[in-house]
Short mmCIF file of the C-alpha atoms (twelve columns), coordinates in Angstrom:
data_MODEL
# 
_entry.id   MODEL 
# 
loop_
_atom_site.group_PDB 
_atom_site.id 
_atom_site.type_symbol 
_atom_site.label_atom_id 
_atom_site.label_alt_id 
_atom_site.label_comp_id 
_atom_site.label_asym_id 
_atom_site.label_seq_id 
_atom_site.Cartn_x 
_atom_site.Cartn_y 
_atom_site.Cartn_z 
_atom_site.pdbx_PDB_model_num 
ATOM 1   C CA . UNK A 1   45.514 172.815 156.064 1 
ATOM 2   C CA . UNK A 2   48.235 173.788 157.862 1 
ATOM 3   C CA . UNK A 3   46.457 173.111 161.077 1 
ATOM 4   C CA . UNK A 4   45.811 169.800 159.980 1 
ATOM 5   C CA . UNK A 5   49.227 168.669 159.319 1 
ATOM 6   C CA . UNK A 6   50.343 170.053 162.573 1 
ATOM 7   C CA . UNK A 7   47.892 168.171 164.345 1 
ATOM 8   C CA . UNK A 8   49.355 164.964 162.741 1 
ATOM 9   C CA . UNK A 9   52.554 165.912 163.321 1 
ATOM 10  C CA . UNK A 10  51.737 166.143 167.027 1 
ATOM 11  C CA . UNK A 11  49.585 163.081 166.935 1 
ATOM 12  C CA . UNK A 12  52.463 161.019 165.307 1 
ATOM 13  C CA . UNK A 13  54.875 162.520 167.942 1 
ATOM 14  C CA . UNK A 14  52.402 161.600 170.654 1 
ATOM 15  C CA . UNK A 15  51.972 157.854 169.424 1 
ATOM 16  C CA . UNK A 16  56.021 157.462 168.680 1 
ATOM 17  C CA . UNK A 17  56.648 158.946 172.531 1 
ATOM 18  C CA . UNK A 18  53.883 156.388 173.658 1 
ATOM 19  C CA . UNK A 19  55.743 153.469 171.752 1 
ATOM 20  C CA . UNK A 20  58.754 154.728 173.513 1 
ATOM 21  C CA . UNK A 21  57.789 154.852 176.920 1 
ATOM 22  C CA . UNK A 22  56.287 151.063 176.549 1 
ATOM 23  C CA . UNK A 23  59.412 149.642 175.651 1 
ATOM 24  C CA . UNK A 24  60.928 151.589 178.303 1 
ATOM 25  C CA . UNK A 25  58.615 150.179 181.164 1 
ATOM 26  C CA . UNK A 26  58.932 147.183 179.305 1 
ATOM 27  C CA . UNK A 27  62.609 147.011 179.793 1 
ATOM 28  C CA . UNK A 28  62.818 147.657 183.805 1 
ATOM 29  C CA . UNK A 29  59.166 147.402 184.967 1 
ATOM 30  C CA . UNK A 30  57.886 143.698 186.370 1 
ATOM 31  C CA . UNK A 31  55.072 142.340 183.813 1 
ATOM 32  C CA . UNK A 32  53.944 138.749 182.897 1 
ATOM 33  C CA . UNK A 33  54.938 140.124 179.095 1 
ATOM 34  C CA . UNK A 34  58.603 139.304 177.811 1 
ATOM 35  C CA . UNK A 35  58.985 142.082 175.000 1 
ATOM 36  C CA . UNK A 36  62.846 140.960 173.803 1 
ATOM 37  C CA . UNK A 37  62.776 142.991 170.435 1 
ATOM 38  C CA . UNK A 38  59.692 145.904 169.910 1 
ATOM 39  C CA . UNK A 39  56.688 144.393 168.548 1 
ATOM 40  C CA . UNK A 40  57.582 140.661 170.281 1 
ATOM 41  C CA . UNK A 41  55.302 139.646 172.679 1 
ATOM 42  C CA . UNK A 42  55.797 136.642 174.719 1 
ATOM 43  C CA . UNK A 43  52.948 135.792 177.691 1 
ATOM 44  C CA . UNK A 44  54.649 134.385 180.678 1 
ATOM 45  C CA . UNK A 45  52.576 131.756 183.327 1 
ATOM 46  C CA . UNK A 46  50.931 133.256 185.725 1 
ATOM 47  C CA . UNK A 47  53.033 132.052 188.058 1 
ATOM 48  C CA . UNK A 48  56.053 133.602 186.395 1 
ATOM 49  C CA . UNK A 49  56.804 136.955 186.355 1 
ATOM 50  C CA . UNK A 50  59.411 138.420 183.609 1 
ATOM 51  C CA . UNK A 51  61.624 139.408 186.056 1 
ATOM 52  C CA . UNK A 52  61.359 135.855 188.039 1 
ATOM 53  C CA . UNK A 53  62.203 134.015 184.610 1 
ATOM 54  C CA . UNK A 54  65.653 136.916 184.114 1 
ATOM 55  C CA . UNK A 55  66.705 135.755 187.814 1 
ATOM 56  C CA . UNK A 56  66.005 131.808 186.650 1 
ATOM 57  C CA . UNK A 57  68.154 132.458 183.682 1 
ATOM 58  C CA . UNK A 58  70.622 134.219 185.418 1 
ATOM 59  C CA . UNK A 59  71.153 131.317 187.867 1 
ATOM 60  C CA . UNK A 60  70.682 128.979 185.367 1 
ATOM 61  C CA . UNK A 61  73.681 130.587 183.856 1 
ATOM 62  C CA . UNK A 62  75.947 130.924 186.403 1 
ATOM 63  C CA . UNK A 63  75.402 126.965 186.810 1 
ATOM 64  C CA . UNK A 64  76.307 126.090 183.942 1 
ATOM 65  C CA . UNK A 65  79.186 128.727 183.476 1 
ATOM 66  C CA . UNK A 66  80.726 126.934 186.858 1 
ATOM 67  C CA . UNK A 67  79.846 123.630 185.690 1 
ATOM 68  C CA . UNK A 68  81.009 123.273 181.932 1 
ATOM 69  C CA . UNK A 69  83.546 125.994 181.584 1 
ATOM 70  C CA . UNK A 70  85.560 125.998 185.241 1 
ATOM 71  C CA . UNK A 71  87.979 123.382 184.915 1 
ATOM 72  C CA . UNK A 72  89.698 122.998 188.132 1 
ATOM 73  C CA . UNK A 73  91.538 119.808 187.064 1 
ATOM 74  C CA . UNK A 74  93.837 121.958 184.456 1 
ATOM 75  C CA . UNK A 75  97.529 122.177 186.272 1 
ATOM 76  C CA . UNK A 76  98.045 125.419 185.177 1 
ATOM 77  C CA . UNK A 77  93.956 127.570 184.407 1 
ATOM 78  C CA . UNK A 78  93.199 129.377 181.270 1 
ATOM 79  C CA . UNK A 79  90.842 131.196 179.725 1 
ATOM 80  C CA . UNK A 80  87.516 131.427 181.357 1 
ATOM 81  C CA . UNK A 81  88.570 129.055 184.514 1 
ATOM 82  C CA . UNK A 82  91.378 131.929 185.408 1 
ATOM 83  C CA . UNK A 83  88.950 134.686 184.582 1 
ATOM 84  C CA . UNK A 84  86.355 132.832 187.253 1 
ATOM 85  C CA . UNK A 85  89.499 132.328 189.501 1 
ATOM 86  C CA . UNK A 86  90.796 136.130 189.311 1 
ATOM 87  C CA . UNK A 87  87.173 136.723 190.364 1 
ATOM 88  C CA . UNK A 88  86.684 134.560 193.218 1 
ATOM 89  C CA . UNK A 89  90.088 135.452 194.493 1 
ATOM 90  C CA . UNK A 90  89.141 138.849 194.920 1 
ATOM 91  C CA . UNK A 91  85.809 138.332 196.345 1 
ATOM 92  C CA . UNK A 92  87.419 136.054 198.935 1 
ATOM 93  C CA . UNK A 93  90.759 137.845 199.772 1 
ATOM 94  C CA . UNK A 94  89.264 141.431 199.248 1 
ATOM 95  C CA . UNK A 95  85.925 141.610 200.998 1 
ATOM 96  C CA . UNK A 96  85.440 138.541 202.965 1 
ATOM 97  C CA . UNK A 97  88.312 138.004 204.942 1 
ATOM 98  C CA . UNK A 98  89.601 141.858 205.549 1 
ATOM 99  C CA . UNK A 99  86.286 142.330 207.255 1 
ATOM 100 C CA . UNK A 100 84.983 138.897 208.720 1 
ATOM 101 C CA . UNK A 101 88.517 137.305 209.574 1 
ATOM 102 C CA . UNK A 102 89.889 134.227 208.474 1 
ATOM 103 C CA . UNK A 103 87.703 131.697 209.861 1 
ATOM 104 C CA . UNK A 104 84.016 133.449 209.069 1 
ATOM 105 C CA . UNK A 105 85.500 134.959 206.116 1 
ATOM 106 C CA . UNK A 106 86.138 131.710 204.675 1 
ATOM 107 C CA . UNK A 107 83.213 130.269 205.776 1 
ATOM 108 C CA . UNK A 108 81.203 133.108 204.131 1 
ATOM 109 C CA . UNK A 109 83.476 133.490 201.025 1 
ATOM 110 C CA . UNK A 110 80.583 131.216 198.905 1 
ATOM 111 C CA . UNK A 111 77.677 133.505 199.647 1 
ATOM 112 C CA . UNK A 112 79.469 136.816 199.143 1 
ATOM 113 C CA . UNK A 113 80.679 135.186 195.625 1 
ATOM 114 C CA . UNK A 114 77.101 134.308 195.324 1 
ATOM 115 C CA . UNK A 115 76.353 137.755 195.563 1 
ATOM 116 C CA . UNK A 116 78.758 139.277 193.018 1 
ATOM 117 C CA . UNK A 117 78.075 136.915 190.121 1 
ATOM 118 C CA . UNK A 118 74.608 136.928 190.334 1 
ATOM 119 C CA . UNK A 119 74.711 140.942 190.331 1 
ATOM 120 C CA . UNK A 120 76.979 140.607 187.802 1 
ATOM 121 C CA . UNK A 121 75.476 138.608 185.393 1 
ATOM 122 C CA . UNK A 122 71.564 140.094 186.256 1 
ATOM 123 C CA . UNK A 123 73.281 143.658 185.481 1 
ATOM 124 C CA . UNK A 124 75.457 142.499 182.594 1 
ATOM 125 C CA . UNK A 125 72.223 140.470 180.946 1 
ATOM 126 C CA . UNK A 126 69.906 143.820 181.121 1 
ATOM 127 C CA . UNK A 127 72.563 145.571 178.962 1 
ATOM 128 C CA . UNK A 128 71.595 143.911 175.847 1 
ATOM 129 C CA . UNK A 129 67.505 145.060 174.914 1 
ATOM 130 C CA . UNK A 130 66.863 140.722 174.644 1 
ATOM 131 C CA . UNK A 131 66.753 140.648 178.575 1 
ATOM 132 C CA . UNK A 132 65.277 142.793 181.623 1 
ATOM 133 C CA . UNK A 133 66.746 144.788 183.834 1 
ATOM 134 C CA . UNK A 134 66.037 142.131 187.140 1 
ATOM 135 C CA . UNK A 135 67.978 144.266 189.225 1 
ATOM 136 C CA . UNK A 136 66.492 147.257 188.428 1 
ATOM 137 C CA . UNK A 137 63.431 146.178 190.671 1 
ATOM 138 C CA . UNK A 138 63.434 147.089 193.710 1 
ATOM 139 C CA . UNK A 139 61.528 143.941 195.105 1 
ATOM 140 C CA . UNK A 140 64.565 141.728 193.626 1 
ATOM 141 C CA . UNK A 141 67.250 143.929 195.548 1 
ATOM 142 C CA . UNK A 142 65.445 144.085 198.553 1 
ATOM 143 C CA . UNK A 143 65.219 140.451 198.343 1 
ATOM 144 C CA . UNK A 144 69.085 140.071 198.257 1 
ATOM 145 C CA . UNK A 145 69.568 143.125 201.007 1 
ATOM 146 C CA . UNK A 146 67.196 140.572 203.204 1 
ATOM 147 C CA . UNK A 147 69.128 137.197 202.797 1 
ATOM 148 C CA . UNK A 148 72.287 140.017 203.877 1 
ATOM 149 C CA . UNK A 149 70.020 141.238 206.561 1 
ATOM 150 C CA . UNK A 150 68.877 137.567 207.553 1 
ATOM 151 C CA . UNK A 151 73.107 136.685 208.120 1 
ATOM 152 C CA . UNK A 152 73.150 139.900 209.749 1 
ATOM 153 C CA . UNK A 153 70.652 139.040 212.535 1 
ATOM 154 C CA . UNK A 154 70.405 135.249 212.606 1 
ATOM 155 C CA . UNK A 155 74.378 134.795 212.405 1 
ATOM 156 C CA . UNK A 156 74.951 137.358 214.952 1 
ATOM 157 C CA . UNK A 157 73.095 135.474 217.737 1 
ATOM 158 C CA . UNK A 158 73.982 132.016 216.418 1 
ATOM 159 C CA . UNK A 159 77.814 133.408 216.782 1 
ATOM 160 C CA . UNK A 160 77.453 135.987 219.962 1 
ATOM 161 C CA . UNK A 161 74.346 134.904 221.436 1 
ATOM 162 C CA . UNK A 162 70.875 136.870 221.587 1 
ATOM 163 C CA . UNK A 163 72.424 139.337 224.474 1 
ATOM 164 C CA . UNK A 164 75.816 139.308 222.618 1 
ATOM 165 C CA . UNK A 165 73.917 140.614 219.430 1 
ATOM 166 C CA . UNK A 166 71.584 143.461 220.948 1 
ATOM 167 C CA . UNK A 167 75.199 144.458 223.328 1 
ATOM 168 C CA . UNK A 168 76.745 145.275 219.370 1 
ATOM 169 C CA . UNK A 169 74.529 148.344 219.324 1 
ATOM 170 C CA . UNK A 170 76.396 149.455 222.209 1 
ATOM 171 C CA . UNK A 171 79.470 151.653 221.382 1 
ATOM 172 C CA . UNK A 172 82.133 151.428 223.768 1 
ATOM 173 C CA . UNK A 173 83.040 153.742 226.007 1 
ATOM 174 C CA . UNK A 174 79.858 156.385 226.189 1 
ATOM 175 C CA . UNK A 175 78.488 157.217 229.452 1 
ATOM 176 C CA . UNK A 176 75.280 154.778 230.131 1 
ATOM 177 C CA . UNK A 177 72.711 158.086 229.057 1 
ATOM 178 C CA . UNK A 178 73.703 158.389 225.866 1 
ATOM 179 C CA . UNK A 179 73.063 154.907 225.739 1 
ATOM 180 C CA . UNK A 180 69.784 155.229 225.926 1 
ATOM 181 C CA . UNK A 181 69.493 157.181 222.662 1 
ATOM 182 C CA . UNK A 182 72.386 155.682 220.812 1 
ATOM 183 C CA . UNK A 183 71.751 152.247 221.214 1 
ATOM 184 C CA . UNK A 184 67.670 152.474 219.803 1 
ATOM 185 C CA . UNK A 185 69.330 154.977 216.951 1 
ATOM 186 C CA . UNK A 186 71.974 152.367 216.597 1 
ATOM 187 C CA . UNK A 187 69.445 149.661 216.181 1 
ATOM 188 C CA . UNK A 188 67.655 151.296 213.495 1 
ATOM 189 C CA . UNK A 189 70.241 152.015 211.556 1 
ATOM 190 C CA . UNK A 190 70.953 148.341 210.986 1 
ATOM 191 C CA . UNK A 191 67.316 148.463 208.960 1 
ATOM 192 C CA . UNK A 192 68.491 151.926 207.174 1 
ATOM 193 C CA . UNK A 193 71.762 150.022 205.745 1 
ATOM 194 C CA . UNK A 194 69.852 146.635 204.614 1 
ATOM 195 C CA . UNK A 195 67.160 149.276 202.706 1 
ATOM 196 C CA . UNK A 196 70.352 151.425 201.543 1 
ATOM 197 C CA . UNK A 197 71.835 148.314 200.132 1 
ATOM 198 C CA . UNK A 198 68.330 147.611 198.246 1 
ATOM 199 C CA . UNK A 199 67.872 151.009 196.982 1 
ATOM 200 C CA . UNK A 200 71.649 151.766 195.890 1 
ATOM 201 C CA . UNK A 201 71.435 148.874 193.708 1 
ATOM 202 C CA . UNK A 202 67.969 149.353 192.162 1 
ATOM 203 C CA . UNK A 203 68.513 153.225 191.838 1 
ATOM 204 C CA . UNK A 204 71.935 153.248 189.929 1 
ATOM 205 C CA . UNK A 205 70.560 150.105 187.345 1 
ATOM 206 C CA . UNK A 206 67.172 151.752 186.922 1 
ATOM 207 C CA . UNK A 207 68.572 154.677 186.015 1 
ATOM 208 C CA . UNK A 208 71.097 154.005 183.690 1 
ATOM 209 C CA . UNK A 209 68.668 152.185 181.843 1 
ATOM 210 C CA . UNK A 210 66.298 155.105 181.411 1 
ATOM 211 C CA . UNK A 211 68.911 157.210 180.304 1 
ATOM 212 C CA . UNK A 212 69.913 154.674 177.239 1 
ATOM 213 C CA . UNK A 213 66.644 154.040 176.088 1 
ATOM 214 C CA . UNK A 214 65.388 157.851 176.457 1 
ATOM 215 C CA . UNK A 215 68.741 158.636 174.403 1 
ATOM 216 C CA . UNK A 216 67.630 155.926 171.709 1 
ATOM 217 C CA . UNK A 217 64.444 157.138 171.294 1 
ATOM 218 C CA . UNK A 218 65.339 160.286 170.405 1 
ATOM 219 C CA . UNK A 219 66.385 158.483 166.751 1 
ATOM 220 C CA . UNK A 220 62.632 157.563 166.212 1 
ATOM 221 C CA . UNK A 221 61.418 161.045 167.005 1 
ATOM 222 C CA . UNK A 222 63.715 163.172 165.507 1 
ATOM 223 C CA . UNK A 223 65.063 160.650 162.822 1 
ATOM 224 C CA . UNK A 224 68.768 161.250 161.142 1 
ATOM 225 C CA . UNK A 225 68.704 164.498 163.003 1 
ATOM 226 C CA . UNK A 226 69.601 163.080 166.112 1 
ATOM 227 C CA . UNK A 227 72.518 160.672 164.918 1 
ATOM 228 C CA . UNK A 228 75.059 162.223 167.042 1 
ATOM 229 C CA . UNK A 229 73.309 160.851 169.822 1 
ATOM 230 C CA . UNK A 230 74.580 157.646 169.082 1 
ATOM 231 C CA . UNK A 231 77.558 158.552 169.764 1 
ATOM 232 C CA . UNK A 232 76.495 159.476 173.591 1 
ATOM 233 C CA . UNK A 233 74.709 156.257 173.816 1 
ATOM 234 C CA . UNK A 234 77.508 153.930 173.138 1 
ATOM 235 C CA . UNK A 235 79.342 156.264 176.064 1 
ATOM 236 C CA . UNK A 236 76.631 155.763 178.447 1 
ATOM 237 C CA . UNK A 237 76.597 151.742 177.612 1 
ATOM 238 C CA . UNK A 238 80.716 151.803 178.360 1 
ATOM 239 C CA . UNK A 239 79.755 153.419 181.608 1 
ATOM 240 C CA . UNK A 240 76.803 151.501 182.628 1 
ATOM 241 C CA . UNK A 241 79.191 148.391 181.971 1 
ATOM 242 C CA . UNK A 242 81.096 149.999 184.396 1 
ATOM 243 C CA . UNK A 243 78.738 150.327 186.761 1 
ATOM 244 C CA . UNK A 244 77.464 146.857 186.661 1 
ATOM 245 C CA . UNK A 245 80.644 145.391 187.959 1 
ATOM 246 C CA . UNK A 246 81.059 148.175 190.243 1 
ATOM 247 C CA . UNK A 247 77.123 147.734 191.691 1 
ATOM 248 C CA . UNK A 248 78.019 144.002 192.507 1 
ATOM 249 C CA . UNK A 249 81.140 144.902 193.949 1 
ATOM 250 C CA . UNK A 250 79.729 147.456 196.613 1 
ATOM 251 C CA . UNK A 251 76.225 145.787 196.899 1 
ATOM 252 C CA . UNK A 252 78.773 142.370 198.036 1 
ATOM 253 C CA . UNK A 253 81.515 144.891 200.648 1 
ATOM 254 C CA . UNK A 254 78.566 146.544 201.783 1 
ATOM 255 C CA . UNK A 255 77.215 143.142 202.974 1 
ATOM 256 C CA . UNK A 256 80.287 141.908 204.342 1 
ATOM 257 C CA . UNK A 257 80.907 144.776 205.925 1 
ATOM 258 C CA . UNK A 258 77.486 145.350 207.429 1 
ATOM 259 C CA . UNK A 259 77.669 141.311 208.374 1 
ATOM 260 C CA . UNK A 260 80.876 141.889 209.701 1 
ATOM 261 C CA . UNK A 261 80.057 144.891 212.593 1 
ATOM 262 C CA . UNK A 262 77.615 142.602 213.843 1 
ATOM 263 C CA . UNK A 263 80.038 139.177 213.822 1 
ATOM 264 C CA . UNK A 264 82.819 141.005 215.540 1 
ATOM 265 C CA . UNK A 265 81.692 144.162 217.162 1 
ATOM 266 C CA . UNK A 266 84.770 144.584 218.932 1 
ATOM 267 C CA . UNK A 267 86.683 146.129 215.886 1 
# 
C-alpha cells in the first residue's frame, strides 16, 4: 500500500515537472504553438513562427506608440511624448554621437533608436506569461548583431574605402611583424564582437526567464509550502525589468561602438 501511494506520488510529481518544463520551453523556445495562458493552444501558419508573430507585434507596437501617442506638435511635451523624447535624447546624445561624431552620429541616431526600442519592448513584452521571450532566441539576436555587423562592414568601405576598411585592423604604431599576427587576430575579432553582441543578449533574457518560471513552479509542486517563494519571484521580475532596459542599452553602445572603430579608426 504504501508502495503504491509512493509510486503516485512520484508519478504525479513526474507529470506536474513535465507540465512545467512545457510551459517553460513554451515561453522561450521557437514553436508554431502560441501557449499565452497553460492549457491555451493557438496553431500559428506555417509560415509564422511564434517568435516571428512577438517581433511583428513588437514592431507593430512601436508604430503605433510613435504614431498615435508622440505628439510633436505640443509646444511644451507631456506624458508619453516626453517619456519617448527623454529616450531618444539619450540614445542620440549618449551613444551615437560620443562614439560616431556629429555628422555619422546623427545620421545613425534612427537605427541605434531602432535598436533600443525594439529590445526594449521585445524584452519588456516577454515579462508578462501572454507573450514570448523573442529575444531570448538566439536566431532573433543574431539577426540584429548582423544588421550591426552589416553597418560595420558595408559602411566602413562605403565611408573609408575597401583598403581604408581592411587598413582599420591595423593598430598604429607596431613594427610591420607583429602585423602579420595582429592584423588576421584583429580581423577576427570583429566576428567574435558581432557573435558577443548576439549571445549577451540571448543569454541574460533566456536566463532570467528560466529562473522565474522554475521559481513559479515550485508552487504547483510543493503547493502552500513554497509561498515564500513568491516573494523571490516578484524580486527576480524587479530585476529582470532591470535588465531589459539595461540589455537594450548595451546591446545599442555595443553597436555604436563596434560601428564606430571601424567609421573612424583613427581614435
Amino acid at each position: 500500500m504504501a508502495q503504491s501511494l509512493t509510486t503516485q506520488a512520484t508519478d504525479l510529481a513526474a507529470a506536474k515537472m513535465a507540465a512545467v518544463n512545457s510551459f517553460i520551453m513554451e515561453h522561450v523556445a521557437n514553436s508554431g504553438v502560441w501557449m499565452p495562458l497553460p492549457g491555451v493552444h493557438i496553431q500559428l501558419p506555417p509560415w509564422l513562427s511564434v517568435h516571428g508573430l512577438m517581433l511583428t507585434i513588437g514592431a507593430t507596437i512601436l508604430v503605433l506608440l510613435f504614431g498615435l501617442t508622440y505628439r510633436r506638435k505640443d509646444p511644451v511635451p507631456s506624458g508619453m511624448t516626453n517619456l519617448l523624447e527623454l529616450l531618444v535624447l539619450m540614445v542620440r546624445d549618449q551613444i551615437a554621437l560620443p562614439f560616431l561624431g556629429e555628422k555619422d552620429g546623427r545620421r545613425l541616431a534612427p537605427l541605434f533608436c531602432s535598436f533600443f526600442f525594439f529590445i526594449l519592448c521585445l524584452n519588456l513584452m516577454s515579462l508578462t506569461p501572454l507573450f514570448p521571450a523573442a529575444t531570448a532566441n538566439i536566431n532573433v539576436t543574431a539577426s540584429l548583431a548582423l544588421v550591426t555587423m552589416g553597418f560595420m562592414v558595408i559602411g566602413g568601405m562605403m565611408k573609408n574605402g575597401v583598403v581604408g576598411f581592411f587598413k582599420a585592423f591595423l593598430p598604429h604604431g607596431v613594427p610591420w611583424p607583429l602585423l602579420i599576427l595582429l592584423g588576421p587576430l584583429e580581423f577576427i575579432g570583429m566576428f567574435i564582437k558581432v557573435g558577443a553582441l548576439a549571445i549577451r543578449l540571448f543569454a541574460n533574457l533566456l536566463a532570467g526567464h528560466i529562473v522565474i518560471f522554475s521559481l513559479l513552479s515550485l508552487l504547483l509542486m510543493f503547493g502552500l509550502l513554497a509561498l515564500p517563494v513568491v516573494a523571490l519571484v516578484v524580486l527576480v521580475f524587479f530585476l529582470e525589468l532591470l535588465v531589459a532596459f539595461l540589455q537594450a542599452f548595451i546591446f545599442t553602445l555595443l553597436s555604436a561602438i563596434f560601428i564606430g572603430q571601424l567609421y573612424h579608426p583613427e581614435h
